[in-house]
N, C-alpha and C positions, 0 to 999 in steps of 0.2 A: 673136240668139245670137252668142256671142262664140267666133271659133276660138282654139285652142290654137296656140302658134306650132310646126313642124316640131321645133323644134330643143330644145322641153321635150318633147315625146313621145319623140325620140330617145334625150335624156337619162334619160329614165325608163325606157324601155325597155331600157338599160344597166344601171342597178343595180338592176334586177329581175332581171338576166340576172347581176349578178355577187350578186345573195343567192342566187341557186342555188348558183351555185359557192362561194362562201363557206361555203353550211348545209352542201352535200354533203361537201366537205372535213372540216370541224368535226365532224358526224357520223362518218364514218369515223376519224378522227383520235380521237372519246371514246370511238368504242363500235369496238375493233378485232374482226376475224373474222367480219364481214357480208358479205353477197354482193358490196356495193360496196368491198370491199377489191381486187378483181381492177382497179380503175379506176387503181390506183398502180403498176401496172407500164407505164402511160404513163409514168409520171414516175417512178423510183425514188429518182434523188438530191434530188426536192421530200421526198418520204416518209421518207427518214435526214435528211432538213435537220428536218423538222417534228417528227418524233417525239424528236429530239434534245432537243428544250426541252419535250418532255412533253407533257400535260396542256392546259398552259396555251395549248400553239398551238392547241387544238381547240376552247377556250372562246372563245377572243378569237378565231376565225374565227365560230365562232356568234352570236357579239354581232353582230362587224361585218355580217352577214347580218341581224340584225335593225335594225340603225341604216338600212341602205341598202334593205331591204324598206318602214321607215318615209318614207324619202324619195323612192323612187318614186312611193309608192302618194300623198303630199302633194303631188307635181308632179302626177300624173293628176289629184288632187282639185283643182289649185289651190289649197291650202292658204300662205296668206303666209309659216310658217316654212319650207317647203320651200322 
């Protein structure tokens, strides 16, 4: 059996960790007045920065949560296009 090098599980275990934060942003960002809206008073001026451009910061944080969900999960698999 063939090990994984450190340094692809590392890396994968980063953009598993940034589609969290990507989907959780995105979500709060489409759907405002959820419980997770209280998580933007960490950050107020990311929240008037994102909500400034709408809509659209919420979707394109959802996407990129799914492109980087897809390329973790291809580093774990070994997948060649990951």
């Amino acid at each position: 059996m063939v090990t994984r090098p450190a340094a692809v599980t590392v890396v994968a275990i980063s953009l598993l960790a940034a589609t969290t934060i990507a989907l959780v942003t995105g979500v709060t960002l489409l759907f405002p007045g959820t419980g997770l809206d209280a998580l933007w008073q960490l950050n107020e001026r990311a929240y008037s920065a994102f909500t400034a451009l709408g809509t659209v910061s919420g979707a394109f944080l959802a996407v990129l949560g799914c492109v980087t969900a897809s390329a973790g999960i291809g580093l774990l698999r070994r997948r060649r296009w990951a």
